[in-house]
N, C-alpha and C positions, 0 to 999 in steps of 0.2 A: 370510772363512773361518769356518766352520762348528766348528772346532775352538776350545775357549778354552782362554786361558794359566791352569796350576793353579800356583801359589806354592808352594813345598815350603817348611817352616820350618826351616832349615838350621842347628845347631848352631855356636856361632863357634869352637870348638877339635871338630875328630875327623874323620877322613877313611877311611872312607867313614861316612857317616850312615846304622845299620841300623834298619831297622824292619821287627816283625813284623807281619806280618796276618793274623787270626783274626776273621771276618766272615761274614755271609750273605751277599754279594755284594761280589767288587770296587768299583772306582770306576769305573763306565761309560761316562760319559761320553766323548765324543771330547773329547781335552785333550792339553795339548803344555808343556813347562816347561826351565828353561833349566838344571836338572841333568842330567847322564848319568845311566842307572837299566840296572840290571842285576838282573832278577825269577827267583827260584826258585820252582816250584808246586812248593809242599807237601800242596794237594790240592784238587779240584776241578776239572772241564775245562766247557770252551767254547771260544768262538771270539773271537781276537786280531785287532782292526782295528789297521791299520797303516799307515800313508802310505795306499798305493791295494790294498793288500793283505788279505785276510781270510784266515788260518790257524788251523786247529786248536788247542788246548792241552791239555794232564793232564798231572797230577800227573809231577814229574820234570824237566819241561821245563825249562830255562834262556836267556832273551831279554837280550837286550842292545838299550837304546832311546838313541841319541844324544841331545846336545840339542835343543830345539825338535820335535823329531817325533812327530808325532801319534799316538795311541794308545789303543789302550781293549780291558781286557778281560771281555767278556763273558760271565756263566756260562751252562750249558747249562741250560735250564725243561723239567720234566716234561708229562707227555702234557695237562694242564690249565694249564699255563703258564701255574700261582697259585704254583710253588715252588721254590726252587734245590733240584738233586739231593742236594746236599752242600754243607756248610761248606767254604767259601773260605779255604785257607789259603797262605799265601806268607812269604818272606823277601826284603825291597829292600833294595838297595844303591844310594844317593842320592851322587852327589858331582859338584865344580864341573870338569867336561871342562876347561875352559880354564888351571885350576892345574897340573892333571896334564901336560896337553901343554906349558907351558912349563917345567915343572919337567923334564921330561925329553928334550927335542926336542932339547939340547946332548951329550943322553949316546950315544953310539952301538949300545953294547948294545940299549938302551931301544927302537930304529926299532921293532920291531915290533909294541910298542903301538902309540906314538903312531899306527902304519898302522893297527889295530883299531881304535882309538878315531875314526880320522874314515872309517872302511868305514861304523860302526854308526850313519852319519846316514841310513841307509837301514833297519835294525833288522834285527838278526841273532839265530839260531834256533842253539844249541848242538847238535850232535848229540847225542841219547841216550849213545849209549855215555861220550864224554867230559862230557856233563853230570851223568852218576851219576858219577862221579870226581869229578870238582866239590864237589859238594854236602857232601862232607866240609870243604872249603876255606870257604864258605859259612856250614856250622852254629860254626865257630873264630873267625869273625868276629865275629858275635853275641855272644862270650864273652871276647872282647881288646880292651885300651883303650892307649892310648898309640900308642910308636912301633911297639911289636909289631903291633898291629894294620895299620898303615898299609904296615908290610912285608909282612904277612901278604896284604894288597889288593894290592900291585902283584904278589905270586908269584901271584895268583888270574889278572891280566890278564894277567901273562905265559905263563903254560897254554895262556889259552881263544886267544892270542895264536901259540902253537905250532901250532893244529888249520888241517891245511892244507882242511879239507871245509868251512869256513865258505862261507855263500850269504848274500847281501844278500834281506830278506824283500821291499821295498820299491821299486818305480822312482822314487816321485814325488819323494824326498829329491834334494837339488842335491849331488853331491860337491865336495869341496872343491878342486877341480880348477877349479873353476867359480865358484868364490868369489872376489868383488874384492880381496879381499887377497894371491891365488895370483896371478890374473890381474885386473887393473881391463880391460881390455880383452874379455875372454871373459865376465865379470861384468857388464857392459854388455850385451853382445849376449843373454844368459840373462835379463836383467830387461825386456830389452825385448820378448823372445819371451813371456814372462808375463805383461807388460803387455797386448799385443794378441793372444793366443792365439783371446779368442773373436770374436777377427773373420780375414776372411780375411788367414793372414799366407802370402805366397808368398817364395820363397829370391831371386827377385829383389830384394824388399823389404829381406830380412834381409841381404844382401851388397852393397845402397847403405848402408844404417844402418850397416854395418863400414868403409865406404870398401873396398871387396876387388869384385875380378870374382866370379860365382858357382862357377866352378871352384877360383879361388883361397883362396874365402870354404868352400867345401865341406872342403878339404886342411887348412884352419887348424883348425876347429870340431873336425872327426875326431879330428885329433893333438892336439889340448888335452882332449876329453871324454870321445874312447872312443867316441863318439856322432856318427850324421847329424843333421845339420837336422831333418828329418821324425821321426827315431827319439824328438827330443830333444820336438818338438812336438808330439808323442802324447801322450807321457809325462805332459807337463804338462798336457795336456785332458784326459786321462783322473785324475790326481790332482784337476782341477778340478770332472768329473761326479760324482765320490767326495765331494766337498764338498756336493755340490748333494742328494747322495742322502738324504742323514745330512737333509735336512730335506723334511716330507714335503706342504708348502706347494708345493713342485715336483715334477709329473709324469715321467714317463722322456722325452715329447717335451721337454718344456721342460731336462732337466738333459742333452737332447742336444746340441742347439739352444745354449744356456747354456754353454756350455763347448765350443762353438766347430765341434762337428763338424756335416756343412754334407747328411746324413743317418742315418736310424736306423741302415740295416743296417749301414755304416762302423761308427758308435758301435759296435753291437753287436758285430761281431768283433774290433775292437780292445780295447773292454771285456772281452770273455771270455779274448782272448790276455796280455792284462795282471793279470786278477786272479783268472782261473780260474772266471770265474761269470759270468751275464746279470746287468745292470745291477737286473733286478725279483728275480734270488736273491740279489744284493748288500741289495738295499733290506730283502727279508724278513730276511736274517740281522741287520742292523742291530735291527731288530721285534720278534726274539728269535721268531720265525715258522717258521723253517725248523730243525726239528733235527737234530742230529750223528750220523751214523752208529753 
């Protein structure tokens, strides 16, 4: 994986851990770290690589990035792409996903976080309207310590937890539907679909590794992920050619090929249906190549 783990230096008393940034450029890198992060742009746009995702950003915007998933935001370079437009400003919100959901998974009020918090392993996009309402909740943060604080965070999660136009940015993230701790059995059949993606995997295959007929194996996968076999199989090739892109040592044959799919043009429309761009406008945006509308 193309993406490396970034260590956030995490406070041993304060929940959530804020930090401003005021910088020439974010951290660019593609990187993945095992706190929840929840980013306000206070100013500056570009473009947000996301799982297998690339979207827009400016100022206002509000992301929501689960743990471990990959991320990077990008500013936008002027017409001699020697200079960021503008200073890079923001406000994070750092804390351990894992404390929060068992601190609250017993309380019943609470379900609708703890559903927010494992949506956003896929990274979610605030709407505008409700993210300028936000943003007051945000800047209170920054200025509260103790328990006030830490109630004043979960009334934040509980909001953005309220908006029912929330959209997953991401396909590549595994819901936790799919996780061996939900399921050890559907958790199996997902790591082994990812284990052999880039060779030919057929649903015959996939439904002897489950012990299931292929009818039988099709009706299970469905009702536990939401997802076909093939839907699920894309997914993960194409989060795997995203991987491949991000390094420029591999050609668009080769991070076709590489990540399992068996021709271009396949690659290429499934590419485009999944992240809204040809694999070479993906590579340039990564380049900082292609600019923003």
């Amino acid at each position: 994986m193309n993406a490396h783990q970034y260590n956030i230096p995490m406070a041993q008393f304060g929940t959530p851990i804020v930090e401003k940034w005021v910088m020439d450029s974010f951290y660019e890198p593609m990187h993945f770290h095992s706190e929840f992060q929840i980013t306000l742009i206070k100013k500056g746009r570009g473009s947000l690589f996301v799982g297998n995702k690339v979207v827009p950003y400016k100022e206002g915007d509000l992301f929501l990035f689960g743990k471990n998933l990959p991320h990077a935001l990008k500013p936008t370079m002027d017409a001699t792409e020697s200079s960021v437009l503008n200073t890079c400003k923001a406000t994070t919100l750092f804390f351990d996903q894992n404390k929060i959901e068992d601190s609250l998974r017993t309380i019943p009020e609470a379900s609708r976080i703890v559903k927010l918090l494992g949506y956003a392993a896929h990274g979610i996009k605030i709407p505008r309207n409700k993210a300028k309402y936000l943003n007051g909740h945000v800047k209170e943060l920054t200025d509260t310590s103790g328990l006030d604080k830490f109630l004043l965070f979960l009334k934040l999660l509980n909001d953005i937890s309220k908006n029912n136009n929330i959209k997953a940015l991401s396909s590549k993230a595994t819901p936790k539907s799919m996780s061996k701790k939900a399921n050890p059995k559907v958790g199996d059949i997902c790591d082994f679909i990812k284990q052999n993606h880039k060779e030919v995997i057929t649903l015959n295959m996939v439904s002897d590794f489950a012990n299931m007929s292929p009818t039988g194996f099709c009706r299970f996968f469905k009702a536990k992920t939401n997802k076909t076999f093939s839907q699920y199989l894309t997914e993960v090739r194409i989060g795997s050619a995203c991987e491949l892109l991000h390094n420029n040592d591999y050609n668009i044959f080769d991070c076709c090929y590489g990540s399992g799919f068996n021709n271009l043009s396949n690659f290429h429309k499934h590419f485009k249906k999944h992240t809204g761009m040809s694999p070479l406008e993906y590579r340039l945006k990564i380049n900082d190549k292609l600019m923003d509308c």
